[in-house]
Backbone as CSV, one residue per row, in Angstrom:
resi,resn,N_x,N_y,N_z,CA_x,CA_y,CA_z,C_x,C_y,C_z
1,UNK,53.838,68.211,-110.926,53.499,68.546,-109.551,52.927,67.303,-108.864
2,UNK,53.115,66.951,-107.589,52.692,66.114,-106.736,52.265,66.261,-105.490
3,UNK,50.586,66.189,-105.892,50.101,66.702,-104.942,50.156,66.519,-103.624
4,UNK,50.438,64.924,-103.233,50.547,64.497,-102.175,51.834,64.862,-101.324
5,UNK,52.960,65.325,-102.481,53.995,65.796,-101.225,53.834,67.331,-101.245
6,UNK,53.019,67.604,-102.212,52.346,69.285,-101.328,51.699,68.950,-100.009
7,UNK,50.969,67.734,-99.959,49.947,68.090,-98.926,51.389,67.537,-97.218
8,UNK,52.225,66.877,-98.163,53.221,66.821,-96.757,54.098,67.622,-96.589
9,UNK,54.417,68.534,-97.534,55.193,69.824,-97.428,53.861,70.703,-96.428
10,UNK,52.673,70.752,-96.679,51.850,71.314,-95.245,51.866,70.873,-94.278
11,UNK,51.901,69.509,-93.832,51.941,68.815,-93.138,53.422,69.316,-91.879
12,UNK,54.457,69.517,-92.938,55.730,69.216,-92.143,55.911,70.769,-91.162
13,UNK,55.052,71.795,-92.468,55.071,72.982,-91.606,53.884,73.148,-90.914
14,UNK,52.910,72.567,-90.628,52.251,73.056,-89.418,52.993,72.371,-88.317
15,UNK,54.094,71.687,-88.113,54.761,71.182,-87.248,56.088,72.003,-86.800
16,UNK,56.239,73.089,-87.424,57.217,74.082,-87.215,58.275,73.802,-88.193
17,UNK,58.334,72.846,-89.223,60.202,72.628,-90.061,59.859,73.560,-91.262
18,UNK,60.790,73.911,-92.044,60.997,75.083,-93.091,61.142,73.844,-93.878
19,UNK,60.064,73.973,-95.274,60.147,73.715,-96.452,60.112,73.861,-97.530
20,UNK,61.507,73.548,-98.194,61.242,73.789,-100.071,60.695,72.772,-100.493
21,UNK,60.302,73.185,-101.867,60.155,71.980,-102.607,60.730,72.569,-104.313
22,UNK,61.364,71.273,-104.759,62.408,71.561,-105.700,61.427,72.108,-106.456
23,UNK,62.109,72.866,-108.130,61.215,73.477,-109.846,60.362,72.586,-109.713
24,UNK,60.300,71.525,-110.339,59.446,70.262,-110.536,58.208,69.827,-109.413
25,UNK,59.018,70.448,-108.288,58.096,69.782,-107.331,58.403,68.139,-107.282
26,UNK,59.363,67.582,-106.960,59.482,66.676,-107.084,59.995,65.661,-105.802
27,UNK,60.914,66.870,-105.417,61.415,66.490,-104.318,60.754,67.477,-103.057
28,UNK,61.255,67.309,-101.577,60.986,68.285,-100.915,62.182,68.254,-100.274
29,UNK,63.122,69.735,-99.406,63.995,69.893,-98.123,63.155,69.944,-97.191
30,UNK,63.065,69.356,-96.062,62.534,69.281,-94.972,63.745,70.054,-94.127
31,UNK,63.935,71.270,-93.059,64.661,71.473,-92.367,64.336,71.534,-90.979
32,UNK,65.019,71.327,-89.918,65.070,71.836,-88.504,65.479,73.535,-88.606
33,UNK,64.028,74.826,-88.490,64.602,75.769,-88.429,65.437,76.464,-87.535
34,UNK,65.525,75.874,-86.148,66.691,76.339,-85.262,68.401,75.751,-85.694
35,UNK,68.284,74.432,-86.313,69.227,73.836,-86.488,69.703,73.597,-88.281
36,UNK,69.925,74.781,-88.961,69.983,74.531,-90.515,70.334,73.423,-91.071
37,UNK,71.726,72.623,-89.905,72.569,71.301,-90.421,71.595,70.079,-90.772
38,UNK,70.759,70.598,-89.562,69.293,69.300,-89.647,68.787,69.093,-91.175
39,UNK,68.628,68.303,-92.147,67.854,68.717,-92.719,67.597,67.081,-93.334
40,UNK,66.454,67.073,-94.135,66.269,65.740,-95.273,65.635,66.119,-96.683
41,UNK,65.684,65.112,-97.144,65.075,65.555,-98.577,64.245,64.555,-98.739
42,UNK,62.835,64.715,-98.898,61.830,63.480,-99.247,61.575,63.063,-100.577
43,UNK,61.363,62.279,-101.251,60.624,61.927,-102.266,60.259,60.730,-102.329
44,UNK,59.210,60.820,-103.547,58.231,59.640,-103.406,58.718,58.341,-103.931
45,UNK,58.443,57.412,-104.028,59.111,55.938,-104.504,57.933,55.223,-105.115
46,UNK,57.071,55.388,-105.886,55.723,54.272,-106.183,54.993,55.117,-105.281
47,UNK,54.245,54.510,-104.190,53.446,54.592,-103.232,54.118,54.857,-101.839
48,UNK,55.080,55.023,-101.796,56.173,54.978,-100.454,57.152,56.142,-100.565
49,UNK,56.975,57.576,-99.399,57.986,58.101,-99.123,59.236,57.951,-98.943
50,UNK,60.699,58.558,-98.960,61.398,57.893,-98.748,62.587,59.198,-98.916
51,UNK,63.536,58.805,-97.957,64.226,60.081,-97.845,65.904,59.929,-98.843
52,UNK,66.539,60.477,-98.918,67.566,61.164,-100.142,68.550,59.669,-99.706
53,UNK,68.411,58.871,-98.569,69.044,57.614,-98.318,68.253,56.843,-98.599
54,UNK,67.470,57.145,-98.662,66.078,55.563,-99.650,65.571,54.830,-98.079
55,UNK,65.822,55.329,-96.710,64.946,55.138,-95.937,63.382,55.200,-96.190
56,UNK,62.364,54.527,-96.345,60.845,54.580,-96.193,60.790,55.810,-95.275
57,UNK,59.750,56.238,-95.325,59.192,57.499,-94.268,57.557,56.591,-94.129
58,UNK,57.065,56.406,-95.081,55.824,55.667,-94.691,55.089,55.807,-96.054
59,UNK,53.342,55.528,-96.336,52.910,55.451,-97.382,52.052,56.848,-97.946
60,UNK,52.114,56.959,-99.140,51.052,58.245,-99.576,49.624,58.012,-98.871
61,UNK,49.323,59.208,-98.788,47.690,59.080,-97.762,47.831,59.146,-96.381
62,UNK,49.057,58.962,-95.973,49.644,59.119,-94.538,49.840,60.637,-94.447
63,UNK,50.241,61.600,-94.865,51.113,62.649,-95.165,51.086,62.869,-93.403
64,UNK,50.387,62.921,-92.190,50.462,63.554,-91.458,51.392,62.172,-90.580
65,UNK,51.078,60.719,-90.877,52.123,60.076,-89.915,53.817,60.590,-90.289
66,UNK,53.618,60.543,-91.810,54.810,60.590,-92.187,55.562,61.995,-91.671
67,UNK,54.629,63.086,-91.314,55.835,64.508,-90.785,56.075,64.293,-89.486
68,UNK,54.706,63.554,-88.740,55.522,63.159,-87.672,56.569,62.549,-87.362
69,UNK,57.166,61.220,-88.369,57.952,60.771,-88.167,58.770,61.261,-88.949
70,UNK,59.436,62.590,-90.026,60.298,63.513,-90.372,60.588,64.285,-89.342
71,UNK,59.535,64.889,-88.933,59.759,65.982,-87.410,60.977,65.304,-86.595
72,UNK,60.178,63.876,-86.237,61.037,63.142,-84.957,62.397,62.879,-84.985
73,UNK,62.959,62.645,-86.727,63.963,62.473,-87.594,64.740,63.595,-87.172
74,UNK,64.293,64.842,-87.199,64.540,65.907,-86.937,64.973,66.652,-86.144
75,UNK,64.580,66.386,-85.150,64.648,66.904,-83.962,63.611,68.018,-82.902
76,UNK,62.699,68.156,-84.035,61.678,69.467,-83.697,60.315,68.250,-82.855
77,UNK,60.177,68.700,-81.834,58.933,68.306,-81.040,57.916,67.873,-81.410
78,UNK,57.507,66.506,-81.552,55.768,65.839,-81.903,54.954,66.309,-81.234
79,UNK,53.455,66.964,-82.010,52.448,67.361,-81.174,51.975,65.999,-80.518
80,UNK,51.480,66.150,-79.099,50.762,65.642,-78.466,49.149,66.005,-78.477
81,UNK,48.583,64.705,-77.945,46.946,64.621,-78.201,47.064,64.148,-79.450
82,UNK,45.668,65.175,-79.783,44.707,64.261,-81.068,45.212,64.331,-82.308
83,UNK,45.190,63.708,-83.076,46.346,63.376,-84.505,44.997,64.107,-85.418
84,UNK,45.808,64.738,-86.501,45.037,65.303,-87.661,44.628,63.850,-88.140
85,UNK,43.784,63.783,-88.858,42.874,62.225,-89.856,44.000,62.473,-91.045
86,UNK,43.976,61.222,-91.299,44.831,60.796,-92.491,44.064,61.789,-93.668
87,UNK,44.858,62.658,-94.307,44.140,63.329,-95.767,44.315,62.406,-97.234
């Protein structure tokens, strides 16, 4: 289990996207729930997110920059205002 992409599998859904996360917990599906086609798969690399194309998403300890910038990937709306603190 890995905790840190639990805490961005929370992350991605207080932002509205539907997430699995594989047996292992190893990986995560990130989806656009209006748009099913939308979707990514995250996992970790060392210290560095990184999606099922080996794009970076950003670093562990980020979890909340990094859904923002999955969300945006996405297509589902960035909250505006005040940013949750890095967990």
């Amino acid at each position: 289990m890995d905790i840190d992409l639990r805490k961005l599998a929370g992350h991605l859904r207080d932002r509205g996207l539907t997430v699995e996360l594989n047996d292992d917990e190893t990986v995560l599906r990130a989806a656009n729930p209006l748009h099913e086609a939308l979707t990514e798969q995250i996992a970790t690399n060392g210290v560095r997110y990184v999606t099922g194309f080996g794009y970076e998403i950003g670093e562990r300890g980020h979890e909340a920059g990094c859904a923002e910038r999955i969300a945006h990937m996405l297509g589902v709306p960035v909250r505006t205002g005040p940013r949750a603190a890095a967990s």
